[in-house]
C-alpha positions as CSV (number, residue, x, y, z in Angstrom):
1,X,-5.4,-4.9,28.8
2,X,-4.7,-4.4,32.9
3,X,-4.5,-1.2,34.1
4,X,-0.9,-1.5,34.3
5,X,-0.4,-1.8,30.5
6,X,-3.0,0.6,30.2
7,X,-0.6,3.4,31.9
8,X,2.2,2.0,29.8
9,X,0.4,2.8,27.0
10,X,-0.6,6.4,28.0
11,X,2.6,7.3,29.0
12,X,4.0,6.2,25.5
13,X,1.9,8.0,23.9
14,X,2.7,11.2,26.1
15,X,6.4,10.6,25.5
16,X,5.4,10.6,21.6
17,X,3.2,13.4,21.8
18,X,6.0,15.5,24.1
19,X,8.6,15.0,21.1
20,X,6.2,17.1,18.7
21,X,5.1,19.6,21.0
22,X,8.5,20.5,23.1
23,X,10.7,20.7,20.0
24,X,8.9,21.7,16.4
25,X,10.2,19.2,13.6
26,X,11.3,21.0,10.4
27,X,10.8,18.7,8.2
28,X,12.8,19.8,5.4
29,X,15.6,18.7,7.3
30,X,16.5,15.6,7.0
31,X,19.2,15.0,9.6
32,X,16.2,16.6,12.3
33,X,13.7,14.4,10.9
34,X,16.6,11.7,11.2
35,X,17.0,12.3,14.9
36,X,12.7,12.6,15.5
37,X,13.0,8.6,13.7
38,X,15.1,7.2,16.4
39,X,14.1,9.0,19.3
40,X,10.4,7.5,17.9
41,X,12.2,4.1,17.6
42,X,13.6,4.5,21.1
43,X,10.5,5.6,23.1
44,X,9.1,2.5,21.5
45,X,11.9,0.1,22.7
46,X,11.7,1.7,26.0
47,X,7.9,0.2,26.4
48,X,9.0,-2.4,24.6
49,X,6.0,-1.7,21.8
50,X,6.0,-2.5,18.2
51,X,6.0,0.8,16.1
52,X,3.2,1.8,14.0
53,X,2.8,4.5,11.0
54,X,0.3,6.6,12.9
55,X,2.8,6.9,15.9
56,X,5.7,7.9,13.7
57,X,3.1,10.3,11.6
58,X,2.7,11.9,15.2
59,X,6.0,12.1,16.1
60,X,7.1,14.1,13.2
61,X,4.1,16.2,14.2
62,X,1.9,15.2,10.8
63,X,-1.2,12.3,10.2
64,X,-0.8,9.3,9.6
65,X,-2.5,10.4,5.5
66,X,0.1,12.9,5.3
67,X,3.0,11.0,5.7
68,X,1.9,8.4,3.0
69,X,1.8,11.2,0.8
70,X,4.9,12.3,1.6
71,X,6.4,9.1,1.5
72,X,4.7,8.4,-2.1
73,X,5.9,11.8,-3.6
74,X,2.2,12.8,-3.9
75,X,2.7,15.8,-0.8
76,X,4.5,18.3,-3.4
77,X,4.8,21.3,-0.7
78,X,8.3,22.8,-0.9
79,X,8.5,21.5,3.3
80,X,10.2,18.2,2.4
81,X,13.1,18.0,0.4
82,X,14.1,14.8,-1.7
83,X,16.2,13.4,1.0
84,X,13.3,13.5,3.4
85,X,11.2,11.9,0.9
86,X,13.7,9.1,0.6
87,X,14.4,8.6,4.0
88,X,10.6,8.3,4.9
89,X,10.1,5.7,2.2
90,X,13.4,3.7,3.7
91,X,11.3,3.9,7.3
92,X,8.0,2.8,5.3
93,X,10.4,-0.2,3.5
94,X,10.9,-0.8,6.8
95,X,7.7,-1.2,8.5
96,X,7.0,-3.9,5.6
97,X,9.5,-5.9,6.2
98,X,9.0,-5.6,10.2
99,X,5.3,-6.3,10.0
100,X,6.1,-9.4,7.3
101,X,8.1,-10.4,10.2
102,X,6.1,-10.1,12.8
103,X,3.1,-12.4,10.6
104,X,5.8,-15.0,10.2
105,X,7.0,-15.1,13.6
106,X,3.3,-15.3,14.8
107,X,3.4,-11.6,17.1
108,X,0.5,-10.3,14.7
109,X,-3.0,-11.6,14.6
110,X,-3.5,-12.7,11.2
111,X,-6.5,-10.5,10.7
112,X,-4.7,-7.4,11.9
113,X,-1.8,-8.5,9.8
114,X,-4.4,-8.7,7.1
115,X,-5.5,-5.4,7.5
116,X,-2.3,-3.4,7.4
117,X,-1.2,-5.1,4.2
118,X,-3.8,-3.9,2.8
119,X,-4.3,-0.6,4.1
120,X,-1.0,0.4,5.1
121,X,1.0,-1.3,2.3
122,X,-1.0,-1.5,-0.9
123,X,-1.6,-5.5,-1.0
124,X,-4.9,-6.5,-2.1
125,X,-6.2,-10.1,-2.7
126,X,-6.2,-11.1,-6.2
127,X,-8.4,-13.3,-7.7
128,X,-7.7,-14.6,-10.9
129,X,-10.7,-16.3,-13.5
130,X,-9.9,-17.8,-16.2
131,X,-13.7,-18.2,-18.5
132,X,-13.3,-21.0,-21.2
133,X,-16.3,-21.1,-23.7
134,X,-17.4,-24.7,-23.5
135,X,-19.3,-24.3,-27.0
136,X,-18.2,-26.9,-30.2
137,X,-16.9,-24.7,-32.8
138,X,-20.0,-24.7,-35.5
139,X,-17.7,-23.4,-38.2
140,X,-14.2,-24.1,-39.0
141,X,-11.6,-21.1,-39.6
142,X,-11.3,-22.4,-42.9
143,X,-14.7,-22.1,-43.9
144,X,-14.4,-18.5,-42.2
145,X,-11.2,-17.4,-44.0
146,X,-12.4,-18.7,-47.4
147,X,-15.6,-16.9,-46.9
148,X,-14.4,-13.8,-46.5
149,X,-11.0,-13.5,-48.2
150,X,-12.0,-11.9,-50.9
151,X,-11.0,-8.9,-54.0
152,X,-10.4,-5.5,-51.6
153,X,-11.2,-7.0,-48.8
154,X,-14.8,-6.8,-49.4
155,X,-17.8,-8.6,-47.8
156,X,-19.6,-11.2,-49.5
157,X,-23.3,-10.4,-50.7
158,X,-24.3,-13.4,-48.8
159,X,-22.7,-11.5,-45.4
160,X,-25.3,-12.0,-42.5
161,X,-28.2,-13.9,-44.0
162,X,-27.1,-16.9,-42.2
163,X,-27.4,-15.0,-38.5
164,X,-30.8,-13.7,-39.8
165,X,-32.0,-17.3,-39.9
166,X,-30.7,-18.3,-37.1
């Protein structure tokens, strides 16, 4: 990074920091929390920046923890009302699909990309095993049924002597 995009950087991170601290969000209102969004959105076009969950968390003068929980519904302080809950999981939506984006159109590093999905947007790797028992069946189902498919369901006196010998 040159020192030119370094100042860049600091002074969009001022302009971020300025929103919280010059006008106090109340969050249970969702058209002010509305208005915090965009002027988020804006400051970010302005140094022409991609948007991240931490920035936004800072702008709406919370962490980056606390709006996931708010987001999720698990942040049950009477401060946010359903609407804001709503409209921070459309802005969460929305960071998906932008960041999906941005690893298909090649702006991401794939490792970075890697890491948000799965610590920003719940995607994990899966691995699937599928463990087939390559053992010949030493007795048929037949023999099995017939063996124990008896009056009242009751075992056989013969039951187990065969695995004792084994």
């Amino acid at each position: 990074m040159g020192a030119q995009q370094y100042l860049e950087t600091v002074e969009m991170n001022q302009a971020v920091m300025k929103l919280q601290t010059d006008d106090p969000l109340d969050l249970s209102n969702c058209p002010a929390v509305a208005a915090r969004i965009n002027a988020y959105f804006d400051i970010m076009k302005k140094y022409k920046s991609k948007p991240t969950v931490a920035g936004l968390a800072m702008a709406l003068g919370i962490d980056r923890n606390k709006l996931g929980a708010i987001m999720a519904g698990r942040d049950q302080t009477e401060r946010y009302t359903p609407e804001v809950r709503e409209l921070l999981h459309q802005v969460y939506t929305m960071y998906e699909s932008m960041w999906e984006t941005y690893m298909l159109e090649g702006y991401v590093n794939p490792q970075a990309g890697m890491f948000l999905a799965k610590n920003q947007f719940g995607y994990k790797d899966v691995v699937e095993t599928n463990i087939v028992a390559d053992i010949p069946a030493r007795i048929s189902a037949e023999t099995i049924r017939a063996k124990y498919v008896g009056a009242d369901n009751e075992l056989p006196a013969d039951h187990g002597k065969d695995a004792e010998n084994e």
